[in-house]
TILO-462666 format. One record per atom (N, C-alpha, C): residue number from 1; residue in one letter; atom name; x, y, z. Coordinates in nm, 3 decimals, decimal comma. Layout:
# residues N
n=NUM&res=A&atom=CA&east=X&north=Y&up=Z
...
# end
This chain:
# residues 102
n=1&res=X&atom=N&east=-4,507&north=9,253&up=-6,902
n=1&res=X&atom=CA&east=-4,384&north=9,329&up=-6,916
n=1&res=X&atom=C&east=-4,409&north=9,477&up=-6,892
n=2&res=X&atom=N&east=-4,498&north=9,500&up=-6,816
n=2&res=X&atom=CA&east=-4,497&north=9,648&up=-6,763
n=2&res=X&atom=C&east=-4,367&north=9,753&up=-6,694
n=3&res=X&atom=N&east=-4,304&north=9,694&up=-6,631
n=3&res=X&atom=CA&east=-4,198&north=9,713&up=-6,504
n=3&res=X&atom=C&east=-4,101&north=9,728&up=-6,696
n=4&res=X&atom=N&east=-4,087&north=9,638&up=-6,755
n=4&res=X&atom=CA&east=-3,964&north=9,674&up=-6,850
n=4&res=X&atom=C&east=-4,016&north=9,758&up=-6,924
n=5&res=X&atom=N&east=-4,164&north=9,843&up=-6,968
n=5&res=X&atom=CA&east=-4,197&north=9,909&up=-7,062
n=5&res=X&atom=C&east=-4,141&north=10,048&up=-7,014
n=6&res=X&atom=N&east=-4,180&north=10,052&up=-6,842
n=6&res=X&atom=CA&east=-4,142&north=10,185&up=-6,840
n=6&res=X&atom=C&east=-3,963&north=10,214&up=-6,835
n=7&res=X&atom=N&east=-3,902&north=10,060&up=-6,806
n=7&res=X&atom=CA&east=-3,765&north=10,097&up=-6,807
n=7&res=X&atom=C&east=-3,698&north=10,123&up=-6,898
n=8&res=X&atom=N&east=-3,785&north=10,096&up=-7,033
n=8&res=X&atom=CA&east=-3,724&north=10,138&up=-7,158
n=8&res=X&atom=C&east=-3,774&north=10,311&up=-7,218
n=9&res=X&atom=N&east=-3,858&north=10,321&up=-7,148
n=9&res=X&atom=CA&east=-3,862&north=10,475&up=-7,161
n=9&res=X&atom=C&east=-3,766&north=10,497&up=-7,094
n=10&res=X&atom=N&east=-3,701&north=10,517&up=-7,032
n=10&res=X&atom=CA&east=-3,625&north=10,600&up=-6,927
n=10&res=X&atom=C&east=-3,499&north=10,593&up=-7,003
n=11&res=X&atom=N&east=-3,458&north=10,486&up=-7,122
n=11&res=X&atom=CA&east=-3,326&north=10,453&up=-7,213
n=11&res=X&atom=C&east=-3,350&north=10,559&up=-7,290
n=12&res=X&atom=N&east=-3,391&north=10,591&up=-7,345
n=12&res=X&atom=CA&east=-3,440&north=10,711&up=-7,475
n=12&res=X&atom=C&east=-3,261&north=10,817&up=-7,431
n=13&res=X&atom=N&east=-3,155&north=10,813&up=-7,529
n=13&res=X&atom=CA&east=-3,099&north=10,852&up=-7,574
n=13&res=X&atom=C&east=-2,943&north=10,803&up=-7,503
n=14&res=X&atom=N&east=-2,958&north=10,677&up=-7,435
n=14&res=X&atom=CA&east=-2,846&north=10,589&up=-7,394
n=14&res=X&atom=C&east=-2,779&north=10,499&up=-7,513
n=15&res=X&atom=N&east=-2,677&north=10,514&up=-7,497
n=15&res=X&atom=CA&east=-2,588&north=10,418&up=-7,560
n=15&res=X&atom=C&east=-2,604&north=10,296&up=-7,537
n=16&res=X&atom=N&east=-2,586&north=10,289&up=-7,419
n=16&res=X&atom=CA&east=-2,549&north=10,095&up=-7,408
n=16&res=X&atom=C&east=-2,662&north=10,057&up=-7,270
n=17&res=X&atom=N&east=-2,754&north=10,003&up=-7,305
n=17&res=X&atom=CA&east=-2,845&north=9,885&up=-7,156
n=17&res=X&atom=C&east=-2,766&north=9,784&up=-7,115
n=18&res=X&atom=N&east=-2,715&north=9,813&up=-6,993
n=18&res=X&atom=CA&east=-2,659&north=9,712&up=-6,942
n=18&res=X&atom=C&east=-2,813&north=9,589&up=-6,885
n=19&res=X&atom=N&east=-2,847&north=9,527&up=-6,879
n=19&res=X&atom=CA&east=-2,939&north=9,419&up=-6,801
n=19&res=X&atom=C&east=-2,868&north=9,267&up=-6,796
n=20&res=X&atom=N&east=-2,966&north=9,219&up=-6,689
n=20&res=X&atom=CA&east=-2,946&north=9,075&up=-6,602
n=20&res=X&atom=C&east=-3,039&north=8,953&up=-6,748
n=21&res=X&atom=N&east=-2,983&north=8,792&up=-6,708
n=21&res=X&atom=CA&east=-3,085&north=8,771&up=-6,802
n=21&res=X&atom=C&east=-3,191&north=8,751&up=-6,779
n=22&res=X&atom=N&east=-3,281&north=8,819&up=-6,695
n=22&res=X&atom=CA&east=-3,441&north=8,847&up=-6,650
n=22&res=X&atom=C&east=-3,480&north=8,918&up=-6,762
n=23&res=X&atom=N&east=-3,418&north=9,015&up=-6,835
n=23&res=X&atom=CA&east=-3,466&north=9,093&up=-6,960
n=23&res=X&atom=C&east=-3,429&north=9,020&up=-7,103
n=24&res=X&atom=N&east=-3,371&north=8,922&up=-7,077
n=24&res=X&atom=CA&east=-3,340&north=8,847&up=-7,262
n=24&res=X&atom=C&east=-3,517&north=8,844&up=-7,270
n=25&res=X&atom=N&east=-3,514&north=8,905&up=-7,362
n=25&res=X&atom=CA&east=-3,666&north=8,911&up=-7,463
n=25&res=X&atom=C&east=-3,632&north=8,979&up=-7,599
n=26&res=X&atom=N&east=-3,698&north=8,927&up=-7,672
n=26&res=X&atom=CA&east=-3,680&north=8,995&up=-7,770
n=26&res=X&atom=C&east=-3,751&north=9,069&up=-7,853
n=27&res=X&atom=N&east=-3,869&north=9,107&up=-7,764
n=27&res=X&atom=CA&east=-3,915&north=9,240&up=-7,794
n=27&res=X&atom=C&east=-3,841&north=9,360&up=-7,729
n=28&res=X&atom=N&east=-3,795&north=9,295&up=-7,603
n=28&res=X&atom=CA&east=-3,697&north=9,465&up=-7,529
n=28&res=X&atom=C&east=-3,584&north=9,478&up=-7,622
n=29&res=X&atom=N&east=-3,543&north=9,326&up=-7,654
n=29&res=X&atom=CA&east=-3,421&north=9,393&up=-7,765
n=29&res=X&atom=C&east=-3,449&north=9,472&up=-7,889
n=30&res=X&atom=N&east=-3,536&north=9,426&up=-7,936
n=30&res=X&atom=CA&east=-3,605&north=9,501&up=-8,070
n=30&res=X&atom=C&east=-3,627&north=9,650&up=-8,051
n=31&res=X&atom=N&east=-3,705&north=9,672&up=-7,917
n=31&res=X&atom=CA&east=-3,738&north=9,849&up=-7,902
n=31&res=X&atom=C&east=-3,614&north=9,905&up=-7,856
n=32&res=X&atom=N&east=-3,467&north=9,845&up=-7,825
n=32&res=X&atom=CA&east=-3,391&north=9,963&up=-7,795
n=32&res=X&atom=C&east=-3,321&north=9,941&up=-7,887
n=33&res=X&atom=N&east=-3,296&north=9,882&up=-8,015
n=33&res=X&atom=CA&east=-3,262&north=9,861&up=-8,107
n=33&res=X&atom=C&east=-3,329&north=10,001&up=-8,164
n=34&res=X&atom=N&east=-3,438&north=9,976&up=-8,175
n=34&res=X&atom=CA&east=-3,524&north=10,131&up=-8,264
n=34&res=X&atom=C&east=-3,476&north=10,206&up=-8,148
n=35&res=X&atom=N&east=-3,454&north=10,238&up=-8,057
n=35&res=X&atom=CA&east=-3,417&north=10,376&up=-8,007
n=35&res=X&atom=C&east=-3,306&north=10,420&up=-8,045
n=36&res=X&atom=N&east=-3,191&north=10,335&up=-8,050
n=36&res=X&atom=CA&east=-3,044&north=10,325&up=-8,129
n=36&res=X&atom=C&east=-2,983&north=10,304&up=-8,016
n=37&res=X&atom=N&east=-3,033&north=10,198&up=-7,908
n=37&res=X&atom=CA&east=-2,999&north=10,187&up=-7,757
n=37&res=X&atom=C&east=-2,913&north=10,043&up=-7,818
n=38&res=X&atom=N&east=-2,766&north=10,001&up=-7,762
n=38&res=X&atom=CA&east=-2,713&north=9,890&up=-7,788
n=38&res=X&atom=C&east=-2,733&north=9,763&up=-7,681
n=39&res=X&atom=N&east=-2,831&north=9,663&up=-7,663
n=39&res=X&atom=CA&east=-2,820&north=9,550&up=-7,592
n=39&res=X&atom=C&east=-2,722&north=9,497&up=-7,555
n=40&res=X&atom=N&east=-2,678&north=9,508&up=-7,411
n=40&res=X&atom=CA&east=-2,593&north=9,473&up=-7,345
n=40&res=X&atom=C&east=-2,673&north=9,317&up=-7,231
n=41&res=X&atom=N&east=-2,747&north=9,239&up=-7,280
n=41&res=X&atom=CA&east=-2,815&north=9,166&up=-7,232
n=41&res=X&atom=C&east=-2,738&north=9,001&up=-7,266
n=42&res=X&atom=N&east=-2,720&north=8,908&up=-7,188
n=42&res=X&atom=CA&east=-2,660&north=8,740&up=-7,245
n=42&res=X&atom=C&east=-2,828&north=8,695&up=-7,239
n=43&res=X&atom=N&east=-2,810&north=8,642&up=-7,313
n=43&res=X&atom=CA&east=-2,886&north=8,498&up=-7,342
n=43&res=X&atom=C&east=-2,945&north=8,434&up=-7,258
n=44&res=X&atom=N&east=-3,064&north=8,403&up=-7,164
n=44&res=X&atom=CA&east=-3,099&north=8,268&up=-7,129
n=44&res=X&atom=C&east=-3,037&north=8,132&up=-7,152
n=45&res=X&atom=N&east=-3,010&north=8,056&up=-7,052
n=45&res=X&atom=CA&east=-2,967&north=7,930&up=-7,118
n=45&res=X&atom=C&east=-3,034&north=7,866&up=-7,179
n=46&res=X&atom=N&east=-3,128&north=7,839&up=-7,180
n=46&res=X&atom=CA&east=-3,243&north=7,737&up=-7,300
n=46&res=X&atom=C&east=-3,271&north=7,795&up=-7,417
n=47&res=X&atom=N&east=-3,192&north=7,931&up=-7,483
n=47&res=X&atom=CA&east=-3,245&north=7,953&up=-7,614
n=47&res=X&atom=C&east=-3,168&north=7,887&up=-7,676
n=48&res=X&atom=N&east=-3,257&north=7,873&up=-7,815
n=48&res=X&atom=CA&east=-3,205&north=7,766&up=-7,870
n=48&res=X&atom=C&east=-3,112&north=7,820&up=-7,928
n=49&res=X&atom=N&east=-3,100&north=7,978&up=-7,987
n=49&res=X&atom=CA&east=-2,970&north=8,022&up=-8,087
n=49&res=X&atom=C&east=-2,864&north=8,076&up=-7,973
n=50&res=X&atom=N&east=-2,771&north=8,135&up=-7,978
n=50&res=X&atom=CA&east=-2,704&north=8,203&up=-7,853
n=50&res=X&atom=C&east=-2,724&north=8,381&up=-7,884
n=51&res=X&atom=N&east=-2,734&north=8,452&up=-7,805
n=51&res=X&atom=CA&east=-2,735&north=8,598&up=-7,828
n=51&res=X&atom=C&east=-2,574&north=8,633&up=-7,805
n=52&res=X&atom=N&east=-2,520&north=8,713&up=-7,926
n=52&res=X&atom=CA&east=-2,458&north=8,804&up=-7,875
n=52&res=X&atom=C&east=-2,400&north=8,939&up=-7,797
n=53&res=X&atom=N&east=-2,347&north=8,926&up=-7,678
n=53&res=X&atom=CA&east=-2,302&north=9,057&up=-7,607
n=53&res=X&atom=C&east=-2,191&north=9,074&up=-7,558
n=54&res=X&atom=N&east=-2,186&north=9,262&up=-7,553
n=54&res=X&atom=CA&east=-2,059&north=9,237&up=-7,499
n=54&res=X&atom=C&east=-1,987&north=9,206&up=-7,369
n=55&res=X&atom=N&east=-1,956&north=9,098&up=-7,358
n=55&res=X&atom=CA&east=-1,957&north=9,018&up=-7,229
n=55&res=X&atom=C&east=-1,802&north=9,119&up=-7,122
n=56&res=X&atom=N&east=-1,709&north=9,168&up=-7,208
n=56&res=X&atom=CA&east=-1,679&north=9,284&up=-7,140
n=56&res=X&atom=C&east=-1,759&north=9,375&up=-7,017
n=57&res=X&atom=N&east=-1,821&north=9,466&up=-7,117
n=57&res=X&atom=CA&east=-1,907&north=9,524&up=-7,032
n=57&res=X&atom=C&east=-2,019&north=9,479&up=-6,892
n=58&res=X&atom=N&east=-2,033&north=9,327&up=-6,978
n=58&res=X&atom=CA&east=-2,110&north=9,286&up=-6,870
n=58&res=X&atom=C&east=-2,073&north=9,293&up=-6,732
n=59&res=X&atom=N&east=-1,936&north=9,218&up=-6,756
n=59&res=X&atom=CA&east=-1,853&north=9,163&up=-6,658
n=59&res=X&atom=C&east=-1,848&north=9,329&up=-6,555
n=60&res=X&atom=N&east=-1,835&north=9,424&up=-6,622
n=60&res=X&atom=CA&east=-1,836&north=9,491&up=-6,529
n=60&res=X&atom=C&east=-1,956&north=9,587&up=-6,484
n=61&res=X&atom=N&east=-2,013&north=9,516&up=-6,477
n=61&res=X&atom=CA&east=-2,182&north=9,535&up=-6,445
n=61&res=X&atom=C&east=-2,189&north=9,483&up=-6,261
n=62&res=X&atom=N&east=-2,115&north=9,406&up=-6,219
n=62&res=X&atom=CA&east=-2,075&north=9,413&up=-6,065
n=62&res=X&atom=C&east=-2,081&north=9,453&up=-6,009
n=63&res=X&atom=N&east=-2,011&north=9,587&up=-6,082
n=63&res=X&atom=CA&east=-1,921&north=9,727&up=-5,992
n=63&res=X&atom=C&east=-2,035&north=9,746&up=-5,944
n=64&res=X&atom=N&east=-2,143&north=9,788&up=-6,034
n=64&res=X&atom=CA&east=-2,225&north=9,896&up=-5,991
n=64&res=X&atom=C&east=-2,311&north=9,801&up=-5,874
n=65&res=X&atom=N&east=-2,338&north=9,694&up=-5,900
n=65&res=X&atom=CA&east=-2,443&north=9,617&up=-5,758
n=65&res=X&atom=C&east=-2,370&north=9,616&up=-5,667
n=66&res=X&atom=N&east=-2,206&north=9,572&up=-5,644
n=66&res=X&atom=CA&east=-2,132&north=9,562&up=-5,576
n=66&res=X&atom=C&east=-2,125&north=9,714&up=-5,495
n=67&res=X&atom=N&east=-2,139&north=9,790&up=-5,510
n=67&res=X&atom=CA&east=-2,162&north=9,971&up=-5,463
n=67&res=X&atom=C&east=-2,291&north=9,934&up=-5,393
n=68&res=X&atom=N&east=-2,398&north=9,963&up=-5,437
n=68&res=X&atom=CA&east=-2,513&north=9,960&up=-5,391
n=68&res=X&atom=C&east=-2,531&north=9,869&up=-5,286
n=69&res=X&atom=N&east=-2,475&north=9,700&up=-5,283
n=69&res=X&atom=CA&east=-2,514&north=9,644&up=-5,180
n=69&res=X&atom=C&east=-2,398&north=9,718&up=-5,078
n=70&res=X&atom=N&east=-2,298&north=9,792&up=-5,076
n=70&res=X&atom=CA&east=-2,213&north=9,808&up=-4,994
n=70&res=X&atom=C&east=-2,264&north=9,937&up=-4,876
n=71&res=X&atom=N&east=-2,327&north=9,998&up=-4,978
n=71&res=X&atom=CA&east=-2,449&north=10,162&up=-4,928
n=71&res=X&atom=C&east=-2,508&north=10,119&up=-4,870
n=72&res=X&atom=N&east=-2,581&north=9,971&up=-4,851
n=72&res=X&atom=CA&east=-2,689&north=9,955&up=-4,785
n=72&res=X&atom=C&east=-2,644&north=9,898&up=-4,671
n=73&res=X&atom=N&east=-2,486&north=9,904&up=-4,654
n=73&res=X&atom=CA&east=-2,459&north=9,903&up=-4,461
n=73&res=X&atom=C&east=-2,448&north=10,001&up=-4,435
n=74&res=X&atom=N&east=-2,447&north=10,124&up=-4,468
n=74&res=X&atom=CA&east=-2,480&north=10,235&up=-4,408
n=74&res=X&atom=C&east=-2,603&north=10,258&up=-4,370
n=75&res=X&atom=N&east=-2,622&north=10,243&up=-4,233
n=75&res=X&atom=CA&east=-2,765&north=10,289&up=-4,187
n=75&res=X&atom=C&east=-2,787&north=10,411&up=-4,214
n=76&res=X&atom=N&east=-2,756&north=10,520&up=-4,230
n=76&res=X&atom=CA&east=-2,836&north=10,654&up=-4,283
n=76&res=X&atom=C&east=-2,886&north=10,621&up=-4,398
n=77&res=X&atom=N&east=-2,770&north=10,559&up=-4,490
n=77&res=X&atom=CA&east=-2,861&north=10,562&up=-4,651
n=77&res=X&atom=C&east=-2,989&north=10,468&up=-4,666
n=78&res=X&atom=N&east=-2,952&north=10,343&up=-4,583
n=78&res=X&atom=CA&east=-3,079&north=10,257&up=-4,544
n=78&res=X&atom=C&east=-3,189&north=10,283&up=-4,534
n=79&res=X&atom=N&east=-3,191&north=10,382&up=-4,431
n=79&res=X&atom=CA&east=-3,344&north=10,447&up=-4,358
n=79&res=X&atom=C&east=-3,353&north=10,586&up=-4,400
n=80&res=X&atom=N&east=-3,276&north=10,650&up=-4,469
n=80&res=X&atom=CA&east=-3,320&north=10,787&up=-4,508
n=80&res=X&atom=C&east=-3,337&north=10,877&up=-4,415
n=81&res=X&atom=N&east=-3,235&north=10,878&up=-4,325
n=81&res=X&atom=CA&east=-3,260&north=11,035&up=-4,196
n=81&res=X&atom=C&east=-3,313&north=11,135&up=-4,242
n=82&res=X&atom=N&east=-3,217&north=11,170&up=-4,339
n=82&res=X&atom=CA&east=-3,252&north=11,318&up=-4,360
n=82&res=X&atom=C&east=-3,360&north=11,371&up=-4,478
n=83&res=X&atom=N&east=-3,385&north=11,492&up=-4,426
n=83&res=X&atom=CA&east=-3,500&north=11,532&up=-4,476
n=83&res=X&atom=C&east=-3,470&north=11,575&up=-4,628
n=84&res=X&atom=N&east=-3,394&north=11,650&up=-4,634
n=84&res=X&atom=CA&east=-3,389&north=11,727&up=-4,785
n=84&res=X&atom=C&east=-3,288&north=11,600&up=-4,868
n=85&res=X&atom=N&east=-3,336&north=11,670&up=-4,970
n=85&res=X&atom=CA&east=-3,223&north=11,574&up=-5,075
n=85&res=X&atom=C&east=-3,120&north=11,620&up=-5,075
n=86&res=X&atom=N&east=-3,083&north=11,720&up=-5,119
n=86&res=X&atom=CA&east=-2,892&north=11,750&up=-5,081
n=86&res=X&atom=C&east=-2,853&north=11,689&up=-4,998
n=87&res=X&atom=N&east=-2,890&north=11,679&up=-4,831
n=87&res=X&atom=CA&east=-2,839&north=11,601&up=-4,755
n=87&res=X&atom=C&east=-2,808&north=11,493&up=-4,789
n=88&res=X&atom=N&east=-2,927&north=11,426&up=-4,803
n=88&res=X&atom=CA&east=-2,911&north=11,274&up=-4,881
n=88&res=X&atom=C&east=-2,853&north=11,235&up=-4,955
n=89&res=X&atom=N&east=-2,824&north=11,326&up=-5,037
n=89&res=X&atom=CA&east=-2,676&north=11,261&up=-5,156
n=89&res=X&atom=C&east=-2,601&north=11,288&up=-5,118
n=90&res=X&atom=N&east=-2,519&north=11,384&up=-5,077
n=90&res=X&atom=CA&east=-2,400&north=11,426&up=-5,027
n=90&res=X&atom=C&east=-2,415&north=11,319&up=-4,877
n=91&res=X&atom=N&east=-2,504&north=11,261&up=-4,809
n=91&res=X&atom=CA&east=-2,452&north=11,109&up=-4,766
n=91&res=X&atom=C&east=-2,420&north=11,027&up=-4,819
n=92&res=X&atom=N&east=-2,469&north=11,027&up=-4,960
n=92&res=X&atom=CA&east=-2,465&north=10,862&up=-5,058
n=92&res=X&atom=C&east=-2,362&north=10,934&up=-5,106
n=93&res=X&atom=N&east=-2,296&north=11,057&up=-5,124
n=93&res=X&atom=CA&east=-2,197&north=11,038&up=-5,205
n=93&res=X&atom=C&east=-2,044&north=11,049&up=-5,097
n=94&res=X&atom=N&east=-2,032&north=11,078&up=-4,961
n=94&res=X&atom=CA&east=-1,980&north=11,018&up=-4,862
n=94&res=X&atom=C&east=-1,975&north=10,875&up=-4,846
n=95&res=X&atom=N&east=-2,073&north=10,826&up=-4,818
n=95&res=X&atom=CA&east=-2,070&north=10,662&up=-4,812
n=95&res=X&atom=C&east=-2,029&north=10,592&up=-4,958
n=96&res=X&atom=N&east=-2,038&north=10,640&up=-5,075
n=96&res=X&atom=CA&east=-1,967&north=10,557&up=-5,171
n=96&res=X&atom=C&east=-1,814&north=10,584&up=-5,183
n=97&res=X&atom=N&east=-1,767&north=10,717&up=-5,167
n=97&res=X&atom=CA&east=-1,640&north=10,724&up=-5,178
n=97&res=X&atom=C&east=-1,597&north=10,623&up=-5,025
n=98&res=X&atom=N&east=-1,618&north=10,648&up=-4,893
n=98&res=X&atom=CA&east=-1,557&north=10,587&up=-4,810
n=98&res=X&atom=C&east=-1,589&north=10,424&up=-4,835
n=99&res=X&atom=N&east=-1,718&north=10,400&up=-4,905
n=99&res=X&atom=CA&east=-1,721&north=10,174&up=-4,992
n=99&res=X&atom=C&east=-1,592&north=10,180&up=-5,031
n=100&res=X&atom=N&east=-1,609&north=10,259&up=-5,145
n=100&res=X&atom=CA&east=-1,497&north=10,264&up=-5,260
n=100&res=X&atom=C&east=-1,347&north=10,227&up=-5,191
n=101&res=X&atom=N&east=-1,321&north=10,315&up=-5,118
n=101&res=X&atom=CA&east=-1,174&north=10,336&up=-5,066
n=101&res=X&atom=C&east=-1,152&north=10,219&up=-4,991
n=102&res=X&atom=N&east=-1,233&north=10,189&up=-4,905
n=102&res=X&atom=CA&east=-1,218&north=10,042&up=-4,825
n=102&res=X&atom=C&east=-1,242&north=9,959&up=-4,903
# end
């Protein structure tokens, strides 16, 4: 669980973890619990108890992949033309408003 140790550093003063159920564990739930981070994680199907979440929020946990896979038909944001970062966001933030709108 390396890849989730450092992703739970990066939570340190978030409200709510949204995650997939690749992260139902319950040691990740336990440490963002002590951070005062709220688990936004479902259950595996084979546990034996059920976890509670808020399946609200989940549900709109989409949006955000649904964006990202949409950026990645933009060939600039794909391959990274440009050199500086300003450029580069102010492409990603062109190409999400014009996802968005279409």
């Amino acid at each position: 669980m390396k890849g989730a140790d450092l992703l739970i550093g990066e939570t340190i003063g978030m409200k709510r973890v949204i995650a997939d159920r690749g992260y139902d564990a319950n040691r990740i739930r336990a440490t963002l619990r002590e951070q005062g981070t709220i688990p936004v994680i479902p259950g595996r199907r084979n546990r034996k108890r059920p976890i509670q979440y808020d399946e609200r929020r989940y549900k709109d946990r989409w949006r955000v992949e649904a964006m990202f896979c949409r950026l990645k038909d933009f060939r600039r944001i794909a391959t990274r033309y440009d050199k500086l970062a300003r450029n580069f966001l102010s492409a990603v933030s062109l190409a999400a408003a014009v996802a968005f709108w279409l």
